[in-house]
Structures are given as structure tokens and as C-alpha cells.
Wavefront OBJ file of the C-alpha trace (Angstrom):
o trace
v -52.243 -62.915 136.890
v -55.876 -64.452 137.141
v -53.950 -67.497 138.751
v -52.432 -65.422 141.272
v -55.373 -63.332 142.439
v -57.334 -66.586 142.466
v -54.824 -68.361 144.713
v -54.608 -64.910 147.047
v -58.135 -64.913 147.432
v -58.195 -68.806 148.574
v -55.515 -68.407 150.782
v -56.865 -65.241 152.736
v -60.447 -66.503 152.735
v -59.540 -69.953 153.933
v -57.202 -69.036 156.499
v -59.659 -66.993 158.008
v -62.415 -69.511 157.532
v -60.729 -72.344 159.468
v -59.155 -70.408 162.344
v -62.283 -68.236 162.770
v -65.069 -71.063 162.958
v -68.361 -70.572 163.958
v -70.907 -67.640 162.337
v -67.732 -66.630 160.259
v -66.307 -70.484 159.263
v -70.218 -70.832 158.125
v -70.756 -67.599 156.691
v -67.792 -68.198 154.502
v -68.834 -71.893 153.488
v -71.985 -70.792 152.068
v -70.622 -67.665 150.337
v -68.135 -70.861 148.589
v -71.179 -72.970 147.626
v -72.734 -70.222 145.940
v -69.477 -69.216 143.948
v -69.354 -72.947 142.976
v -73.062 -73.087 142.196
v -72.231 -70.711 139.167
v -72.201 -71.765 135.342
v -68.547 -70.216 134.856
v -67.972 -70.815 130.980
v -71.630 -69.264 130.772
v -70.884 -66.327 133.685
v -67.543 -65.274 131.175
v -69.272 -64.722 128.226
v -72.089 -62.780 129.281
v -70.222 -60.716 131.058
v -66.974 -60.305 128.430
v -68.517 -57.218 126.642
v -70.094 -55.457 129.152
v -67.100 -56.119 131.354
v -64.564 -54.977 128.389
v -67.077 -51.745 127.313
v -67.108 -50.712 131.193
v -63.104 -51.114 131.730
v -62.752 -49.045 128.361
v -65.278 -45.947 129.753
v -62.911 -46.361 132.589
v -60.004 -45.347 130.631
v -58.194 -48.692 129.340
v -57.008 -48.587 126.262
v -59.901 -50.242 123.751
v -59.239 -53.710 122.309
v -57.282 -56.263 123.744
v -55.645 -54.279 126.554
v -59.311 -54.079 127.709
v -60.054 -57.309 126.745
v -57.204 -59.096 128.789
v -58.031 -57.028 132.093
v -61.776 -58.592 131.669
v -60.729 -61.919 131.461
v -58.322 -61.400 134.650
v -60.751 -59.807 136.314
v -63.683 -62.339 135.183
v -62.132 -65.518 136.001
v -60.389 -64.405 139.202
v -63.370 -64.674 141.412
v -64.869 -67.900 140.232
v -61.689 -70.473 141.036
v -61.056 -69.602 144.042
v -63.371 -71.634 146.161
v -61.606 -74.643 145.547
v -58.531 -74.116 146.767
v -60.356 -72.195 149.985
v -61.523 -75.323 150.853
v -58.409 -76.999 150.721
v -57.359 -74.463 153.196
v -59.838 -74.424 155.660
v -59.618 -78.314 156.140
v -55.824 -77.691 157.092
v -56.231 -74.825 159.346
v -58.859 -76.631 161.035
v -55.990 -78.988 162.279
v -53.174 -76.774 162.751
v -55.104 -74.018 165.038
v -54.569 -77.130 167.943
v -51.078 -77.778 166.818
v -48.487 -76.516 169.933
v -46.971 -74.139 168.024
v -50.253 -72.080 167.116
v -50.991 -72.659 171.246
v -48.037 -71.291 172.218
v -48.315 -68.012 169.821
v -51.435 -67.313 171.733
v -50.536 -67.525 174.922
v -47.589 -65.640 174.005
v -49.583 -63.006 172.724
v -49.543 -62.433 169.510
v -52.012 -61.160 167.248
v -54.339 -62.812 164.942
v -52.701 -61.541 161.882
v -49.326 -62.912 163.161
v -50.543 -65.916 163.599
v -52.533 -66.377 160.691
v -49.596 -65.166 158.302
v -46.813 -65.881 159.906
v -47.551 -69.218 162.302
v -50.235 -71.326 159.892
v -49.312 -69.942 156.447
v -45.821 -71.422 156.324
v -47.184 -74.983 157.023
v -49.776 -74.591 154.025
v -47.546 -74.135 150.982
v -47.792 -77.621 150.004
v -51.439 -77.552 148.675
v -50.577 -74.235 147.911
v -48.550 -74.720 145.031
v -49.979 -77.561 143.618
v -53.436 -75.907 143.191
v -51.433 -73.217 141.504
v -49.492 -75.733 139.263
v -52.963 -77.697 138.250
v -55.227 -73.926 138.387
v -52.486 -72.531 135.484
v -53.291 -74.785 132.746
v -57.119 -74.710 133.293
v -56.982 -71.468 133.036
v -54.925 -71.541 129.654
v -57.292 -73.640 128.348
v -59.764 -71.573 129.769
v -58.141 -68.473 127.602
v -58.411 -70.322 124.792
v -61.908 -71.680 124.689
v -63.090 -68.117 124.914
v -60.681 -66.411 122.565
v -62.042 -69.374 120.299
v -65.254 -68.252 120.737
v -64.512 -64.423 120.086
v -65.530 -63.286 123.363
v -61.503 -63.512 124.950
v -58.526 -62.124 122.953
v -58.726 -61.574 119.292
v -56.343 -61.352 116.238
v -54.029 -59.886 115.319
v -52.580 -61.174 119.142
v -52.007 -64.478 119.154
v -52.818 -66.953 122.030
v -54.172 -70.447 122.135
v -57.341 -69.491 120.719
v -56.962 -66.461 118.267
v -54.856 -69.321 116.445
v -57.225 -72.299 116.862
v -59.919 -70.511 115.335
v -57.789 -68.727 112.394
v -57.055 -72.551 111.483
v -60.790 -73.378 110.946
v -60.697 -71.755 107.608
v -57.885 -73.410 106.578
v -58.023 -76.925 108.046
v -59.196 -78.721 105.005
v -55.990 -77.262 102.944
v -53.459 -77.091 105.643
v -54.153 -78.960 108.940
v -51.170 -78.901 110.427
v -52.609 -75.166 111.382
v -54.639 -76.622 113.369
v -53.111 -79.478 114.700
v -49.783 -77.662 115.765
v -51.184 -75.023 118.223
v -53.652 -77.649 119.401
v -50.939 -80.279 120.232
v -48.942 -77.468 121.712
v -51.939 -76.424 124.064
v -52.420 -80.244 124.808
v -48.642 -80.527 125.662
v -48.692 -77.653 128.114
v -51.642 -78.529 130.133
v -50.344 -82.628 130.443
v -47.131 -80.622 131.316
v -48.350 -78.702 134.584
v -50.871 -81.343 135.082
v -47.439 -83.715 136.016
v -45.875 -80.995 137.461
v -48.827 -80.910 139.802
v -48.821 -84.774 140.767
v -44.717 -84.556 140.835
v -45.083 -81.711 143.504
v -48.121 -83.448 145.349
v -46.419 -86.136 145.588
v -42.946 -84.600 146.478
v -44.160 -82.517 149.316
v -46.916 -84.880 150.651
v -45.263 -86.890 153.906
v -46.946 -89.466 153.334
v -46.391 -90.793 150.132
v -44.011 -93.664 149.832
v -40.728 -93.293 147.503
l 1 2 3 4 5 6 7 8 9 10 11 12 13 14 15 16 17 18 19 20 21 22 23 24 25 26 27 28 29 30 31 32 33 34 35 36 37 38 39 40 41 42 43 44 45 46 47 48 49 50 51 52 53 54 55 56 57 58 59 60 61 62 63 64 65 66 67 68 69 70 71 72 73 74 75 76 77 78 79 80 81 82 83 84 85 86 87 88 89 90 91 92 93 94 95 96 97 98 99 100 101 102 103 104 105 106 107 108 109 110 111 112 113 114 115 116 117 118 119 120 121 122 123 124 125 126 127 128 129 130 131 132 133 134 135 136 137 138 139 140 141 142 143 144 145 146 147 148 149 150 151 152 153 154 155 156 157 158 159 160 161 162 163 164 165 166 167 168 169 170 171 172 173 174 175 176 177 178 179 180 181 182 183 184 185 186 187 188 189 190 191 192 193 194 195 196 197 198 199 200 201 202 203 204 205 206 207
């Protein structure tokens, strides 16, 4: 979920960035480099309890139902800028492609031809960000469940598991070397998913 609100908020934002341009394309560009300029790791787990007390005065149920909205809602907005960029850079090239032209003089409106005329041609950066954002975010999950500030036991995720196998690791390692290597397989795995697809749907790569 965090993946795909971080991905909607790229694509919206940098669409609008690149065919906008001037006070808005700069606007937006600084509003980025402050969202980048952000300790993230740090940002999360100052704001976990707070963030999980306010969502349960709100009417969530308490423990990890409240937990797991805060860490949707706390990592959505600080990925995004990445991907924004990406996005910006190819709208900036495709607003004075023919086809984007000939919308305009057609008359269409700005919404059509943001959504419907320049999205289409974007998908390609698109998904790989989403195949490379997924795993960082897993691993993301897990750091702070590791710390005790994302989801706790008795749910089990990456890092409830990694840090029940601290007690034990002297005894039984393979406690902690079996969720570990798992979490190390699945990030490699959409890691060379990503490069597969970048290099799949990029024209001009070679095969």
C-alpha cells in the first residue's frame, strides 16, 4: 500500500511539474528538495507513537492495526520525490512531442492530456521504480519492526522475527539466519526484476 500511494503521489506531482513549468515546475522542485533533505529512518521513529496513539483516538483498532496504518501513512510521503523526478525529466520532452501538439490544438483539456496523452508513454520508469521502491520498503518494515517502533509480535513480518531470534541465536541460529536469508532473497529478487524490466522496456538497450 505505502508503495502504491508513494508511486501515485510521484506520478501526479511530476506530471504536473514538467508540463506546468515555470512558478509551478519550481515551486514543486523545491517542495522535492526539502522532502529529500529529511532524515527518513529518524522522521519514522519519532513519529511511530505519536502517529499510532493519534490513529487509535481516531478510532483504529489499538495495536498493530494502528500500527500498520502509521507505517503506511509514515513512509508514503517521504519516497516519493524520487520517482517525481524521474517524471518531470520525461514530461519535459514529451509536452513538444506531435502528439501532445496536436491534443492542444484539438482542444482538449489539461487533464486529458496529462492522463490520457503523456501518462501512457511513462509506464516504463513507472514500474521499475515500483519494482526497486517494494523491497526498500520491506526492508524498510523490517528495520523498524526490529527496532520495536513498526509491527510487533505475536504478527510476524521480517522484523518481529529477526529480533525474536536475538535471544536465541547463540543456541539456535538458524532462527536467525533463515528469515534473514529469506529477506535478503526477496529484495536481490525485485532488485533483478527491476534491472530485467529496465532493461526490457528501455529502447535503447541492446539484446
Amino acid at each position: 500500500t505505502a508503495t502504491i500511494l508513494t508511486v501515485s503521489i510521484a506520478v501526479v506531482v511530476g506530471i504536473i511539474a514538467g508540463y506546468a513549468g515555470g512558478w509551478t515546475d519550481m515551486l514543486l522542485g523545491r517542495f522535492m528538495d526539502l522532502v529529500l533533505a529529511f532524515p527518513q529512518l529518524l522522521i519514522l521513529i519519532a513519529m511511530s507513537a505519536v502517529l499510532t496513539q493519534r490513529l487509535t483516538d481516531l478510532g483504529v483498532p489499538p495495536g498493530n492495526p494502528s500500527r500498520i496504518l502509521s507505517l503506511i501513512l509514515a513512509i508514503s510521503p517521504f519516497g516519493w520525490p524520487y520517482l517525481a523526478r524521474i517524471v518531470r525529466g520525461q514530461v519535459l520532452g514529451l509536452r513538444e512531442r506531435e502528439f501532445v501538439e496536436a491534443a492542444v490544438a484539438m482542444g482538449a483539456s489539461r487533464r486529458r492530456i496529462l492522463f490520457t496523452e503523456i501518462l501512457p508513454n511513462l509506464w516504463a520508469p513507472i514500474l521499475v521504480y515500483t519494482t526497486l521502491a517494494l523491497p526498500a520498503y520491506i526492508g524498510l518494515e523490517a528495520a523498524l519492526s526490529f527496532l520495536g517502533v513498526g509491527i510487533l509480535p505475536p504478527d510476524l513480518t521480517f522484523g518481529t522475527m529477526l529480533a525474536s531470534s536475538v535471544r536465541y541465536f547463540q543456541v539456535a541460529p538458524t532462527y536467525l539466519f533463515i528469515p534473514g536469508g529469506a529477506l535478503v532473497v526477496i529484495v536481490v529478487a525485485f532488485n533483478l526484476l527491476g534491472d530485467s524490466m529496465r532493461d526490457a522496456l528501455d529502447p535503447r538497450t541492446t539484446h
